[in-house]
C-alpha positions in Angstrom: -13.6 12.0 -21.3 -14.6 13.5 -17.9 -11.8 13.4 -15.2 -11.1 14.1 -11.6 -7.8 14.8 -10.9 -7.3 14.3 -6.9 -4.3 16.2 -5.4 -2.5 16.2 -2.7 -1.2 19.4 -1.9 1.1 18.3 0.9 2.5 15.1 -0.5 6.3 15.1 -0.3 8.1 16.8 -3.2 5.5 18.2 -4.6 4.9 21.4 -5.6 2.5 23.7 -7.2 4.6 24.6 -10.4 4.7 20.4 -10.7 0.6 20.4 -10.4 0.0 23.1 -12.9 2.2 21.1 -15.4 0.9 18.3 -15.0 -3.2 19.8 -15.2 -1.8 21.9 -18.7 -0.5 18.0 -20.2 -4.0 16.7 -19.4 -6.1 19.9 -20.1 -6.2 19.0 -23.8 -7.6 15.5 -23.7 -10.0 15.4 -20.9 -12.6 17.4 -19.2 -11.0 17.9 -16.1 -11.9 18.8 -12.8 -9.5 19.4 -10.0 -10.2 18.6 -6.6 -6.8 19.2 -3.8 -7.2 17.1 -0.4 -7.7 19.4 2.9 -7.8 16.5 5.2 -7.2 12.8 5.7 -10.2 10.5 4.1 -10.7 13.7 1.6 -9.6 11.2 -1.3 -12.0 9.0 -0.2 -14.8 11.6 -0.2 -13.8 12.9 -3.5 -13.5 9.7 -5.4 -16.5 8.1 -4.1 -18.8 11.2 -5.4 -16.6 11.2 -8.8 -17.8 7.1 -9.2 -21.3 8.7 -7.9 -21.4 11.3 -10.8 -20.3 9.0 -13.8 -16.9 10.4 -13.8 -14.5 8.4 -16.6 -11.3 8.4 -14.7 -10.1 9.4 -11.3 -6.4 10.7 -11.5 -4.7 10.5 -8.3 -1.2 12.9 -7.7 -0.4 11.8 -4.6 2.0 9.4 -2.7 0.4 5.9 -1.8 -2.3 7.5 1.1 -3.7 9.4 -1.5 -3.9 6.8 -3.9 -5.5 4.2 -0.6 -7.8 6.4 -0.2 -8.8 7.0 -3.9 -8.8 3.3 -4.2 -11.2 2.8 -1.1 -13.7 5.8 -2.4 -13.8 4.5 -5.9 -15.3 1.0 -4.7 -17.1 1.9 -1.5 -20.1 -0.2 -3.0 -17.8 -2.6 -4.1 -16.2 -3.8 -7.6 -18.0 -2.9 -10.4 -16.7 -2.9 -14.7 -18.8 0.7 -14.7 -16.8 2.3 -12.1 -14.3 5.3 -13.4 -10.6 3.7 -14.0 -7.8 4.8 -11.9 -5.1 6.9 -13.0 -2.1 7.1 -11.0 0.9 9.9 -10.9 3.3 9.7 -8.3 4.5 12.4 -5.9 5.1 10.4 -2.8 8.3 9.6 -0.7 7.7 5.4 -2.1 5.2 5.3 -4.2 5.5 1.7 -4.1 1.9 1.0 -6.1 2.8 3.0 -9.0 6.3 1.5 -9.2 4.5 -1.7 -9.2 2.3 -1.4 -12.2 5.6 -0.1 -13.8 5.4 3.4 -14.1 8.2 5.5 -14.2 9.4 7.2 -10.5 8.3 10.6 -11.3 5.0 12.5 -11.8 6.2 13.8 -15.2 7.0 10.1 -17.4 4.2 9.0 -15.4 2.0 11.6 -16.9 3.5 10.9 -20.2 2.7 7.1 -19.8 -1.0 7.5 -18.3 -1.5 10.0 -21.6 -0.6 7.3 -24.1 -3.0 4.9 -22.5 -6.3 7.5 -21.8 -5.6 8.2 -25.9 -5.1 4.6 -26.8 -8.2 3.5 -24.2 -5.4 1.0 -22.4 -6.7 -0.6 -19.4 -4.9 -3.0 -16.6 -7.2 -5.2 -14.6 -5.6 -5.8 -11.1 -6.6 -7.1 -7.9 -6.5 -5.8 -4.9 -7.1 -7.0 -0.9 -9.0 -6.0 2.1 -8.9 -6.0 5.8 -11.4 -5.7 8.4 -11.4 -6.0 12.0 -13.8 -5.9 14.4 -16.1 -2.9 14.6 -14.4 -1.2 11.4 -15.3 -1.1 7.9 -13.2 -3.0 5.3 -10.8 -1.2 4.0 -9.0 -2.2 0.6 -5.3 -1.9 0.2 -3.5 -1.8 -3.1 -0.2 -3.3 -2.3 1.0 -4.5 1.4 -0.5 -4.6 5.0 1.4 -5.6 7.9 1.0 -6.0 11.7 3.6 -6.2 14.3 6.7 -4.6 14.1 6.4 -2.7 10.8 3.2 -0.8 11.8 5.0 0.2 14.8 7.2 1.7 12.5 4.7 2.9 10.4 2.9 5.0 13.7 6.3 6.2 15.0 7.4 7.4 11.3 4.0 9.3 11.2 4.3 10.4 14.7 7.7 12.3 13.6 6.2 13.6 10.2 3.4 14.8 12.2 6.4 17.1 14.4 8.6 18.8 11.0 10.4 15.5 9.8 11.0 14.6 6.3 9.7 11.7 5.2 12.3 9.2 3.2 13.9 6.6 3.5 16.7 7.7 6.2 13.6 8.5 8.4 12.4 5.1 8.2 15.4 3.4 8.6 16.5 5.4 11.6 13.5 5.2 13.4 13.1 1.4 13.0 16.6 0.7 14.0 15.8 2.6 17.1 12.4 1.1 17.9 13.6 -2.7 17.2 16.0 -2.2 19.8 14.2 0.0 22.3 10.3 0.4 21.6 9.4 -3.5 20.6 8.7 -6.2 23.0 11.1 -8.6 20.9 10.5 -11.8 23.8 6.5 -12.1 23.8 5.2 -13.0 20.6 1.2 -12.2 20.1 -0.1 -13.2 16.8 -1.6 -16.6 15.9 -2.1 -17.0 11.8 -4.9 -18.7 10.1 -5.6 -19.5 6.9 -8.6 -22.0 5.7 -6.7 -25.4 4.8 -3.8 -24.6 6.2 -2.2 -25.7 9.3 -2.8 -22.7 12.1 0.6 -21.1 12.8 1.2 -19.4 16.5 4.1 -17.9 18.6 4.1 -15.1 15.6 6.2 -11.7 16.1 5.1 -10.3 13.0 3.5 -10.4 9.1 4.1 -8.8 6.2 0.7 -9.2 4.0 1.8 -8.8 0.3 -0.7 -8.0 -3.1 2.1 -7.6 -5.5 6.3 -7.9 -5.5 8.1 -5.7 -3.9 6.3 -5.3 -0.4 8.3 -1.6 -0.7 11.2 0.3 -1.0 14.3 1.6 0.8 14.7 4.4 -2.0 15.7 2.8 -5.2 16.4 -0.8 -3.8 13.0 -3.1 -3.5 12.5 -4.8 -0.2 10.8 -8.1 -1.1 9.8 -10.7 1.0 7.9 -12.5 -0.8 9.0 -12.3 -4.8 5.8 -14.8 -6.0 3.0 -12.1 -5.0 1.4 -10.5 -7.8 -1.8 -8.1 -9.0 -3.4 -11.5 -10.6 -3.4 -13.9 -7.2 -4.3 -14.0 -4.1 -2.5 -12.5 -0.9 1.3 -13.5 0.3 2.8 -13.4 3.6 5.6 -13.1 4.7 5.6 -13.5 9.1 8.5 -14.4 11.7 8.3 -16.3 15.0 11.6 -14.5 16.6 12.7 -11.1 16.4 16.6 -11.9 17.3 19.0 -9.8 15.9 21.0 -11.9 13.9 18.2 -13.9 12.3 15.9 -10.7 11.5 18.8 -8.8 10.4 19.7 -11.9 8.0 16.0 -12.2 6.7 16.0 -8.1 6.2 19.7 -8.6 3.5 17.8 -11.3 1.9 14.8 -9.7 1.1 16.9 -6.6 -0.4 18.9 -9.3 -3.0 17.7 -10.2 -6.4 15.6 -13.4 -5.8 12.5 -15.2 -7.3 11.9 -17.3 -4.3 10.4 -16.1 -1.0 13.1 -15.2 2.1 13.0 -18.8 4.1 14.2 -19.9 7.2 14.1 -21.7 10.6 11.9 -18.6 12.3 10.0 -17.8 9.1 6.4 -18.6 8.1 5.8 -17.8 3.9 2.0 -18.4 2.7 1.3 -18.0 -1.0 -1.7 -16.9 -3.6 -4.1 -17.4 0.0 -7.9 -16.0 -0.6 -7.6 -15.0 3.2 -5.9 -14.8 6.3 -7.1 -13.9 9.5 -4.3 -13.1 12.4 -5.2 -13.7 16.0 -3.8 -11.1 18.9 -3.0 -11.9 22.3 -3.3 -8.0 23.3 -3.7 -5.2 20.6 -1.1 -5.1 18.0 -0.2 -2.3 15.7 -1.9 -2.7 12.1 -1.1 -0.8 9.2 -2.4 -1.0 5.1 -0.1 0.4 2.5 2.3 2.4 4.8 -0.9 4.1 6.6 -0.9 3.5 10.4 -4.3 2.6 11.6 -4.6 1.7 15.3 -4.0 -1.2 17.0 -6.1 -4.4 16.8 -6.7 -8.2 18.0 -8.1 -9.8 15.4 -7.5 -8.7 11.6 -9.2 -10.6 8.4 -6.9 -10.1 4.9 -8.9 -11.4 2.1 -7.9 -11.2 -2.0 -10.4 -9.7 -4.0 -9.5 -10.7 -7.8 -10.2 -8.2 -10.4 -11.0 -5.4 -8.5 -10.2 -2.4 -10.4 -9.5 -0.6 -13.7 -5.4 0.4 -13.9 -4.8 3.3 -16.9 -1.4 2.3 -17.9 
């Protein structure tokens, strides 16, 4: 079987004693080729000339950029059952897409898990969703997008990685603590929300876009919104029409409880299994896809695409 591993060198806590384990567990059952990330979109790049090339598999040892960007090279001409499969081992700071499909937190039991499936030819079948705005390309995400208050987060998180902070969970929380009181315009909400049969919902702060349960993770604990959102239906969201203290605060300890039923509430707007969504901007509005911040937008279309791609697991 003919494999491209895709690395990322600088994904947090890796290392390359970790990477050379890893390519020594696989070097026996595949015919690997190993291709390390020098820039952002390199994953992309890589896996779209591995599908190119008849490539098997595409094995991505990253956090969940690299594996957004594997995901968006692999079907840059769309879904297709002759595309490689997607292998996934986890080095990130949430890896929130391989916790999803079950695999164990680290890059080790994961590579123990995806070896017992290459061996035993074990495939998962997931779906996956896009966005597109105007003037840009659609871009698949595997697990969450979000616009408002979160991709602000999002952009100032990357904008503190990008100076010498550590990326985990501390960073986030500190930083969005700090922004939701001083960086977020908290009184002028800009979003309008539509989806096709629905009624149209306005006066929005912000929306959580969900694929699968949870939307992420503070460390160990799950931070779920919307608990009904799975691989196998369409797109959940979770979106909030005040950002008040005490009422977002309440929402944000709900979501991190056990629960099988979405966070509800006076201020709260929950959609379920919808095959798209389109979110209206009064004036340009952060917009982020699995924890990657990409600019800011007015007008933003979330579509489910069923089926999309081959899981090793």
């Amino acid at each position: 079987m003919r494999a491209m591993l895709i690395a990322n060198p600088k994904a947090t806590s890796t290392s390359r004693r970790a990477r050379d384990l890893l390519v020594r567990a696989f070097s026996g059952d595949l015919d690997l080729v190993i291709a390390d990330t020098a820039h952002r979109g390199h994953a992309t790049e890589i896996a779209r000339r591995a599908a190119l090339e008849g490539y098997d598999a595409v094995i991505a040892l990253g956090g969940d950029g690299t594996v957004n960007e594997a995901v968006n090279g692999l079907l840059a001409e769309g879904p297709s059952p002759d595309l490689p499969a997607l292998a996934v081992l986890p080095i990130g700071s949430a890896n929130v897409f391989a916790r999803a499909l079950g695999l164990p937190g680290d890059p080790i039991g994961a590579t123990r898990v995806v070896l017992d499936a290459l061996r035993a030819g074990r495939y998962r079948t997931v779906g996956l969703g896009t966005a597109c705005h105007p003037g840009g390309t659609e871009r698949y995400f595997t697990f969450c997008g979000g616009v408002g208050f979160d991709a602000e987060v999002v952009r100032e998180v990357e904008r503190r990685r990008g100076a010498g902070a550590k990326a985990d969970p501390s960073l986030y929380v500190r930083t969005a603590i700090r922004h939701f009181f001083s960086g977020t315009d908290r009184r002028r909400p800009a979003l309008t929300m539509e989806v096709p049969g629905r009624p149209t919902k306005s006066g929005v702060f912000m929306a959580f876009i969900s694929n699968t349960a949870p939307w992420t993770f503070m460390g160990p604990v799950p931070v779920n919104p919307s608990p009904k959102a799975n691989f196998s239906r369409g797109l959940d969201v979770f979106a909030t029409r005040t950002l008040d203290a005490a009422p977002t605060l309440a929402a944000l300890a709900r979501m991190m409880t056990p629960r099988t039923r979405p966070v509800q509430g006076r201020h709260v707007v929950n959609v379920h299994d919808a095959a798209e969504i389109t979110l209206r901007a009064e004036r340009p509005v952060a917009f982020q896809l699995d924890g990657d911040y990409l600019g800011e937008q007015e007008l933003i279309t979330f579509r489910s695409v069923p089926k999309a791609i081959r899981i090793v697991i």
